[in-house]
Residue frames as a rotation matrix with the C-alpha (Angstrom) as fourth column:
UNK 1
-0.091 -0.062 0.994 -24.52
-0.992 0.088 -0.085 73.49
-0.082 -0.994 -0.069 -64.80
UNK 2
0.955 0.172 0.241 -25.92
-0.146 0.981 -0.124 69.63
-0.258 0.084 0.963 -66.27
UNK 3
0.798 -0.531 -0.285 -22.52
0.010 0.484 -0.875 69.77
0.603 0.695 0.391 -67.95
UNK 4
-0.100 -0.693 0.714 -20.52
-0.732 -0.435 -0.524 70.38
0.673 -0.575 -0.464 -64.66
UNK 5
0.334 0.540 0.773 -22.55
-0.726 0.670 -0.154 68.38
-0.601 -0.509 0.616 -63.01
UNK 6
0.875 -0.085 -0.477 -21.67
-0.426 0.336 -0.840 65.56
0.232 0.938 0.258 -65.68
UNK 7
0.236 -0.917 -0.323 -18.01
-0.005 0.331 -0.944 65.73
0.972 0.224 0.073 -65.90
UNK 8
-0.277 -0.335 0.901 -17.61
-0.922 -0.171 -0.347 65.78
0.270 -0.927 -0.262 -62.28
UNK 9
0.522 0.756 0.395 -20.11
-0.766 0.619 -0.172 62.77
-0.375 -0.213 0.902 -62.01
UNK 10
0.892 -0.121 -0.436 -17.55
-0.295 0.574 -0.764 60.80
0.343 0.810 0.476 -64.72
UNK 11
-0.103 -0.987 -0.122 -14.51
-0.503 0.158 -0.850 61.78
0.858 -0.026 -0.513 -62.90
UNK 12
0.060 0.198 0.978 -16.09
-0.941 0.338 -0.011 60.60
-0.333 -0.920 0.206 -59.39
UNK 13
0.869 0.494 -0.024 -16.67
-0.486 0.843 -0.230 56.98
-0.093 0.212 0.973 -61.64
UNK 14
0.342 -0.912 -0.226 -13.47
-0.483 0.036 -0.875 57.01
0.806 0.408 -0.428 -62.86
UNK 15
-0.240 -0.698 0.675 -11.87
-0.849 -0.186 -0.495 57.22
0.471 -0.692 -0.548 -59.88
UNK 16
0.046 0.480 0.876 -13.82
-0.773 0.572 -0.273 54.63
-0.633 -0.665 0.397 -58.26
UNK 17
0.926 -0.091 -0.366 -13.00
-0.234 0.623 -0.746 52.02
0.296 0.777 0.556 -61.64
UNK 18
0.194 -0.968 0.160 -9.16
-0.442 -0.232 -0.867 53.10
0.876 0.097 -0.473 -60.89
UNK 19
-0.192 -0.591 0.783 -9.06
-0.942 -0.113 -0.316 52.22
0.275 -0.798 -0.535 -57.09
UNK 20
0.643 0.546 0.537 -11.25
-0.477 0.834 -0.276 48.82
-0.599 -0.079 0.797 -57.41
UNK 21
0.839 -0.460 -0.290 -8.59
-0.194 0.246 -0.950 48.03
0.508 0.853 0.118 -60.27
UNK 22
-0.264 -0.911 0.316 -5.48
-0.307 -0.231 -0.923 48.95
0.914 -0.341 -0.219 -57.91
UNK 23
0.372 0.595 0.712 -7.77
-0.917 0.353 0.184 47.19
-0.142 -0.722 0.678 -55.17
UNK 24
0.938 0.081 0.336 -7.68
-0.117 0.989 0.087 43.67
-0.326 -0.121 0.938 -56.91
UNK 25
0.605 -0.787 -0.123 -3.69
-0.129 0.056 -0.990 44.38
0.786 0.615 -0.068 -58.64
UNK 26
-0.155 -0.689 0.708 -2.28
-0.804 -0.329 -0.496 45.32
0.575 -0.646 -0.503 -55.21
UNK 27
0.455 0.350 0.819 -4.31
-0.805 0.555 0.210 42.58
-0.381 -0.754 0.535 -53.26
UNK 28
0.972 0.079 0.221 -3.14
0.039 0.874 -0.485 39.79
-0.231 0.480 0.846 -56.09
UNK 29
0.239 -0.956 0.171 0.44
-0.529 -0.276 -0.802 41.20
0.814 0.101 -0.572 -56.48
UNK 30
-0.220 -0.073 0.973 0.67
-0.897 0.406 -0.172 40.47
-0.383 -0.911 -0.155 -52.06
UNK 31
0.784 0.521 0.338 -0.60
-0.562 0.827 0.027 36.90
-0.265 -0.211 0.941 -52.94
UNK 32
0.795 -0.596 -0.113 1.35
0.118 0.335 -0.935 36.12
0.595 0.730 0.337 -55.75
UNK 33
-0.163 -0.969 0.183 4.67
-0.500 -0.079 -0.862 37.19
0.850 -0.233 -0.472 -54.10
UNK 34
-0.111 -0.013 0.994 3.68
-0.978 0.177 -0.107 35.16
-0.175 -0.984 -0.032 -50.92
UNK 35
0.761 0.525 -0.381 2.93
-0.564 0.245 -0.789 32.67
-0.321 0.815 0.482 -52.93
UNK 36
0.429 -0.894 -0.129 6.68
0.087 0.183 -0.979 32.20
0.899 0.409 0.156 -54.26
UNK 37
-0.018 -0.201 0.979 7.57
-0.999 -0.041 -0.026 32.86
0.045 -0.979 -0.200 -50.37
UNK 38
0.120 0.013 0.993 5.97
-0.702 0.708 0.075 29.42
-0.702 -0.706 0.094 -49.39
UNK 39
0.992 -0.097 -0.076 6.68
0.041 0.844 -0.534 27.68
0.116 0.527 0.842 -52.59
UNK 40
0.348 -0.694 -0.630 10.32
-0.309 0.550 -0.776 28.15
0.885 0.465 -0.023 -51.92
UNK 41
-0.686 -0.341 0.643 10.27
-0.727 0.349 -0.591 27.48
-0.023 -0.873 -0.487 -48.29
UNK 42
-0.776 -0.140 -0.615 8.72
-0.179 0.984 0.001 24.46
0.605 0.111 -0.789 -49.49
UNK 43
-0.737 0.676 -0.010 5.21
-0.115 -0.140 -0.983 25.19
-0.666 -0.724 0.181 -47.08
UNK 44
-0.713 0.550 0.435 2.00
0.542 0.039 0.839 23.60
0.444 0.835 -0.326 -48.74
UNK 45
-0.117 0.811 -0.573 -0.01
0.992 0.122 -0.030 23.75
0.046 -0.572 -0.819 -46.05
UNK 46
-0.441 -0.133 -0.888 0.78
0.125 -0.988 0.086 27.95
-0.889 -0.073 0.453 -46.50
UNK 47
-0.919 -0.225 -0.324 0.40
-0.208 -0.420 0.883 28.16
-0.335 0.879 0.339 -49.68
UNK 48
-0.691 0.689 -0.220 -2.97
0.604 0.716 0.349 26.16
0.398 0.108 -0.911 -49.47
UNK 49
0.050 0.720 -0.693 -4.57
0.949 -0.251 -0.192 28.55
-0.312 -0.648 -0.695 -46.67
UNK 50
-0.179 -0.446 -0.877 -2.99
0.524 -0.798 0.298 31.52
-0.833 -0.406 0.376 -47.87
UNK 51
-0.916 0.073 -0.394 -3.87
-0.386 -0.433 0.815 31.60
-0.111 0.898 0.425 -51.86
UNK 52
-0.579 0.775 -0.254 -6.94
0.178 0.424 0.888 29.15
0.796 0.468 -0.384 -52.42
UNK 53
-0.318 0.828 0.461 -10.40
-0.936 -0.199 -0.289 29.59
-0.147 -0.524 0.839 -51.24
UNK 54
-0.363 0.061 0.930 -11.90
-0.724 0.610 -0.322 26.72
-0.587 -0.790 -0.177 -49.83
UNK 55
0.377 0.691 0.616 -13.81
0.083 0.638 -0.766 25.67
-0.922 0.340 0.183 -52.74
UNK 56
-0.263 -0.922 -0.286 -10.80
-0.438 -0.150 0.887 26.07
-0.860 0.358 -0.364 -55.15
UNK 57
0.747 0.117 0.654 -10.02
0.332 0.786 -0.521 24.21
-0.575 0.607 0.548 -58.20
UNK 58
-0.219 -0.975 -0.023 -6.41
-0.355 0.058 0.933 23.86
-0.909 0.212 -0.359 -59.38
UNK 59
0.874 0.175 0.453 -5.48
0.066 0.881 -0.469 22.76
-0.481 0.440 0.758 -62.74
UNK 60
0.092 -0.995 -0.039 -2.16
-0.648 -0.090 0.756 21.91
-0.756 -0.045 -0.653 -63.35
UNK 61
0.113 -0.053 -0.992 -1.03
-0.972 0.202 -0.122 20.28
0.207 0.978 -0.029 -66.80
UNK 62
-0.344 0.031 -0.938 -1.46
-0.289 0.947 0.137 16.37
0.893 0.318 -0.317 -67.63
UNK 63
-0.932 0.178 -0.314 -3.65
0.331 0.772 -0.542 15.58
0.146 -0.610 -0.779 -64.74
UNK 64
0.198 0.974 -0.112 -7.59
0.905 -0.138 0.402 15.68
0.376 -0.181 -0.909 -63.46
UNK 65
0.104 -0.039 0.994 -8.44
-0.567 -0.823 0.028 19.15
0.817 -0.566 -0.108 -61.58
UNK 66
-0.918 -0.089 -0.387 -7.78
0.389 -0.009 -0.921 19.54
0.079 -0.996 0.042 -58.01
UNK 67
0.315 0.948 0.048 -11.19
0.395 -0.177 0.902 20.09
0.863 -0.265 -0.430 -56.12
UNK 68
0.799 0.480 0.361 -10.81
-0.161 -0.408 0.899 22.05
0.579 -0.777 -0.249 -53.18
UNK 69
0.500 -0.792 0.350 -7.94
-0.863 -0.489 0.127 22.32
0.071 -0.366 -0.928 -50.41
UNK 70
0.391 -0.428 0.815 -7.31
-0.224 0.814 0.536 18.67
-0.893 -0.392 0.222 -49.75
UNK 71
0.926 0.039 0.376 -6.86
0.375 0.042 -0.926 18.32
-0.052 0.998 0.025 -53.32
UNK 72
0.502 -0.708 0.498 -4.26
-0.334 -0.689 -0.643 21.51
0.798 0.157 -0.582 -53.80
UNK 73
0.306 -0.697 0.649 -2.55
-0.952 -0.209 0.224 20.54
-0.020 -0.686 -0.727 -50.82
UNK 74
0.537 -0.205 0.818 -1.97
0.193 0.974 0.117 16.76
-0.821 0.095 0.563 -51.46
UNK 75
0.639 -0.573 0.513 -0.52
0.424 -0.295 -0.857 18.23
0.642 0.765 0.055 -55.12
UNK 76
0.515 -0.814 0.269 1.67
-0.405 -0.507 -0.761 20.76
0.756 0.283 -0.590 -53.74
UNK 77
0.388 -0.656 0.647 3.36
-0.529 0.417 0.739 18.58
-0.755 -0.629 -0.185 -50.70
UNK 78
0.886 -0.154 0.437 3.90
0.385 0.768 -0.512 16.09
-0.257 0.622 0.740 -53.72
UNK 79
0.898 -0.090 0.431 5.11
0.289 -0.617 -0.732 19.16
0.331 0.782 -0.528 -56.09
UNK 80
0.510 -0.678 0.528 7.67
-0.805 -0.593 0.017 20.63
0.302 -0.434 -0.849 -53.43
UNK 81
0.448 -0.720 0.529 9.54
-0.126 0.535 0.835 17.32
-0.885 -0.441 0.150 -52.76
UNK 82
0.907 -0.162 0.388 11.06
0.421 0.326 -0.846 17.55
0.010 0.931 0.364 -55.94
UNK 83
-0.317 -0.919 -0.233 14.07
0.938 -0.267 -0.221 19.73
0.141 -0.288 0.947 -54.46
UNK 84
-0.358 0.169 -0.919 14.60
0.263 -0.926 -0.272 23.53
-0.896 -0.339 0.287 -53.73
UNK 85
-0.116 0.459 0.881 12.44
0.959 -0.178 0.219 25.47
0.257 0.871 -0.419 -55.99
UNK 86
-0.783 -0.040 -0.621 12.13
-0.005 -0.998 0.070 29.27
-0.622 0.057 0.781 -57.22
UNK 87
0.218 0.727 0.651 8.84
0.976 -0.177 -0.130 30.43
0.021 0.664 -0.748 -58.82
UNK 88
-0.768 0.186 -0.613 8.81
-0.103 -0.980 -0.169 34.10
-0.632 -0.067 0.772 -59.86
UNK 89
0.419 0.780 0.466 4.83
0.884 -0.231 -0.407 35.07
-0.210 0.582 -0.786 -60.97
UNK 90
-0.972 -0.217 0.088 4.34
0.219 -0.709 0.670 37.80
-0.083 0.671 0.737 -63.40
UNK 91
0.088 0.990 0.109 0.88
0.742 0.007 -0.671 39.06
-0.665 0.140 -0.734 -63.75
UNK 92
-0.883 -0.357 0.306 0.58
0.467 -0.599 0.650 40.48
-0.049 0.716 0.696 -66.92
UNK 93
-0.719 0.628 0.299 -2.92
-0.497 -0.764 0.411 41.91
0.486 0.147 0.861 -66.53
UNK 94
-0.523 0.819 -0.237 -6.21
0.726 0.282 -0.627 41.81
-0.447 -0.500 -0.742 -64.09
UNK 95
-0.524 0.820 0.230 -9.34
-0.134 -0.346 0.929 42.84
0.841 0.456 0.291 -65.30
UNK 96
-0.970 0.085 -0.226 -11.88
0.240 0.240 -0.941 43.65
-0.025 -0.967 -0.253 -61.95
UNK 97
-0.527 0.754 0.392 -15.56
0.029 -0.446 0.895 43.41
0.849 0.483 0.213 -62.10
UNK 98
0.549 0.836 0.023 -16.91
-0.359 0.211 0.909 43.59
0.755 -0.507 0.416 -58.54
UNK 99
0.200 -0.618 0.760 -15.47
-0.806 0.337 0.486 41.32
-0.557 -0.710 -0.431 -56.14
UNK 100
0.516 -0.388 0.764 -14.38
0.626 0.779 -0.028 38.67
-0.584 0.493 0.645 -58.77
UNK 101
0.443 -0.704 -0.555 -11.08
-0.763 -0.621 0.178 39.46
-0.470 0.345 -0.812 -60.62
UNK 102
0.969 0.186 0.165 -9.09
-0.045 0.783 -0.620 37.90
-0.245 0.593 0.767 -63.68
UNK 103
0.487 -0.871 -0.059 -5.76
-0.479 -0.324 0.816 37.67
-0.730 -0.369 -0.575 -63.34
UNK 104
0.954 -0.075 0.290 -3.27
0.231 0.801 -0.552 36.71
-0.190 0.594 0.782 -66.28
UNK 105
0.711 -0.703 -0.014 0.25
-0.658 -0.671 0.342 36.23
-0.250 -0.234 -0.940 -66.45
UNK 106
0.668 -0.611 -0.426 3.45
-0.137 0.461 -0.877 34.23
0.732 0.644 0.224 -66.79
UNK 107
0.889 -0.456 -0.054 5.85
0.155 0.187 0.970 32.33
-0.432 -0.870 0.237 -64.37
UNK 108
0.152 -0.965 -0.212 9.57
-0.714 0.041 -0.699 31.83
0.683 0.257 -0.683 -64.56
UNK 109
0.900 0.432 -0.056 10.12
-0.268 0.651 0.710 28.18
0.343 -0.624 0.702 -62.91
UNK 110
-0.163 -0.824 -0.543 13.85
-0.495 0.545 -0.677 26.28
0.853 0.158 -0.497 -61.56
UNK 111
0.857 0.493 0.151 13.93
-0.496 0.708 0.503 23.17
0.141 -0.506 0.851 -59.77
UNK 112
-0.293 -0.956 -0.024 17.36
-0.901 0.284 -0.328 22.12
0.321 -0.074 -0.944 -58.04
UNK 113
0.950 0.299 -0.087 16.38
-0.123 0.617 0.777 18.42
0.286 -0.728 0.623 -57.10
UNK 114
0.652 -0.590 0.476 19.10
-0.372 0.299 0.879 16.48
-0.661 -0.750 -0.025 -54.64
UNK 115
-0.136 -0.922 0.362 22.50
0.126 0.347 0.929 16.03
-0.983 0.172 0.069 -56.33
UNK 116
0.240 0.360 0.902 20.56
0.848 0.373 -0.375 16.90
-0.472 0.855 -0.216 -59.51
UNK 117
-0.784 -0.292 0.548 21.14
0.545 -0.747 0.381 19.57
0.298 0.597 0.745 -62.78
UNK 118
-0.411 0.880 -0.239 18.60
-0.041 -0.280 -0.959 22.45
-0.911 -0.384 0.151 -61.67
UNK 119
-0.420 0.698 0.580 15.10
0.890 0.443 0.112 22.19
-0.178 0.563 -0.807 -64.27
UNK 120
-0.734 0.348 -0.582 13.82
-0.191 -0.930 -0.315 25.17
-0.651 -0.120 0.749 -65.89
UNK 121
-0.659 0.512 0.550 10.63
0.752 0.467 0.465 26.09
-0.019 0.720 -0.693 -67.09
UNK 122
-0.819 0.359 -0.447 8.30
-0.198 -0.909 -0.368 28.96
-0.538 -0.213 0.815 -68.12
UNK 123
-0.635 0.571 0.520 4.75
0.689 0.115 0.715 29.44
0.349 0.813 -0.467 -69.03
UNK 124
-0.727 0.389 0.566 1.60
-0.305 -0.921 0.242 31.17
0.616 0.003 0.788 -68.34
UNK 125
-0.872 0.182 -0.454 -1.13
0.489 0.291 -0.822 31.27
-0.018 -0.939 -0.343 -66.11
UNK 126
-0.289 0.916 0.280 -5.03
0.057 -0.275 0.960 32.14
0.956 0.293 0.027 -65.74
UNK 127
-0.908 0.144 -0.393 -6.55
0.417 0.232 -0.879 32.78
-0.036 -0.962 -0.271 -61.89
UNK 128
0.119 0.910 0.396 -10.25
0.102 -0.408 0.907 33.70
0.988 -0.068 -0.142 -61.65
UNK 129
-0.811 -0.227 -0.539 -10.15
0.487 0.246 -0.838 35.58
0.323 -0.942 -0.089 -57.88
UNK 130
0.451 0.752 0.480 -12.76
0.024 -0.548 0.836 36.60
0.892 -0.366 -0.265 -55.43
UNK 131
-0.797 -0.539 0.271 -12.71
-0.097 -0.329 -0.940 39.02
0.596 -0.775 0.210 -52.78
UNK 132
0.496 0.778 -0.385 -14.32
0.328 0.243 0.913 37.53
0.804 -0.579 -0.135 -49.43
UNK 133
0.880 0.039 -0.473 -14.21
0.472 -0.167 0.866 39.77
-0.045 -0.985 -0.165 -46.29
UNK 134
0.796 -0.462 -0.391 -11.72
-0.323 -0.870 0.372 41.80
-0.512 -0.170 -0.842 -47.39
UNK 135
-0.297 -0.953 0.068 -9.10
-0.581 0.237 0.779 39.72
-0.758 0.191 -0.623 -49.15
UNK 136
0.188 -0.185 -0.965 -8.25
-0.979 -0.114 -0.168 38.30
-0.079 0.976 -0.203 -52.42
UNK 137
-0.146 -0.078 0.986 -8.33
-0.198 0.979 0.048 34.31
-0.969 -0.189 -0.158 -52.98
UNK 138
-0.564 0.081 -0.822 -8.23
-0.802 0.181 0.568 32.17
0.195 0.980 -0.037 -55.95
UNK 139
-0.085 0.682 0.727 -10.88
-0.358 0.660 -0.661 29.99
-0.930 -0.317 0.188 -56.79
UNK 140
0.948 -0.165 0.273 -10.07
0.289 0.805 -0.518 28.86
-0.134 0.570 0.811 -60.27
UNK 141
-0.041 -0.965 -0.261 -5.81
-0.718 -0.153 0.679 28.46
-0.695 0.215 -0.687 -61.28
UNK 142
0.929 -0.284 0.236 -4.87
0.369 0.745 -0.555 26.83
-0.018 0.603 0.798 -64.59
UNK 143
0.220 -0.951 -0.216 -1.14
-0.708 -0.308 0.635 26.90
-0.671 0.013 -0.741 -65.43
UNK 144
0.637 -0.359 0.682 1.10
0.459 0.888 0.039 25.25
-0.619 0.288 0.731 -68.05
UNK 145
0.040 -0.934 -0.355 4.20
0.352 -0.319 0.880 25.47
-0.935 -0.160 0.316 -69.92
UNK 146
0.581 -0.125 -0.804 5.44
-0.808 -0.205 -0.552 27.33
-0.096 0.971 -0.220 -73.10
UNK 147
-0.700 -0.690 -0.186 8.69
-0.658 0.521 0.543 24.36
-0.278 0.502 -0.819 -73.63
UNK 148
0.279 0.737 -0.615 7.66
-0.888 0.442 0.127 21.47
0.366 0.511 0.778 -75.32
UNK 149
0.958 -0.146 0.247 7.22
0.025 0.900 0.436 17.57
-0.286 -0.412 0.865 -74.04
UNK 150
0.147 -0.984 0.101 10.95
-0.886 -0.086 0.456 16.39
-0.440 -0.156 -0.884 -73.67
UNK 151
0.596 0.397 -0.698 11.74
-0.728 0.634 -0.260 13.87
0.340 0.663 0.667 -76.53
């Protein structure tokens, strides 16, 4: 009977590991693809309320961090005048302990500026998220590329 008891007890954990996993993948999947929504319709001010928690902290390659929304949203109004842009995220694996989740993956970037050749680029990505009140938010983002510096 302890051993029934037991394996019943393990599968009840399981399950509960599995749905807290498929909790923060599904919530961070919905970001991510919204995400690439308002980066190519060119919307910081979306992409600001809609992925970062208030007390953020961007880092994006060859500059200081970003502190918080004014920060991330002064970068990406910059970022998106650069022409029409396509991001596609990849999340190659989240790890969930709780209500804080680690999210790691890989973009796929192209930049058409005005009258210009379009810019590609790919690399990878790192998001520490927490879940407040029911939803999924990043509160640290590093990113940078796999190409090397143009000579």
């Amino acid at each position: 009977m302890k051993r029934l008891f037991l394996v019943a007890a393990l599968a009840i954990f399981a399950a509960g590991v599995s749905a807290k996993s498929n909790d923060a993948e599904a919530g961070i999947r919905r970001a991510n693809s919204d995400f690439s929504a308002n980066v190519h319709a060119a919307n910081a001010q979306a992409i600001v309320d809609n992925y970062y928690a208030p007390d953020a902290v961007g880092m994006a390659p060859n500059m200081p961090a970003l502190h918080g929304r004014e920060a991330l949203l002064h970068f990406w109004s910059g970022f998106l005048t650069a022409g029409a842009i396509d991001l596609i995220l990849t999340s190659d694996n989240v790890t969930q302990s709780g209500n804080l989740a680690v999210e790691m993956g890989h973009y796929d970037l192209s930049i058409t500026p005005p009258g210009g050749q379009v810019i590609k680029d790919k690399g990878k990505y790192l998001v520490m998220w927490k879940k407040t009140n029911g939803r999924w938010w990043a509160v640290e983002d590093i990113f940078n590329s796999d190409l090397p510096l143009p000579k």
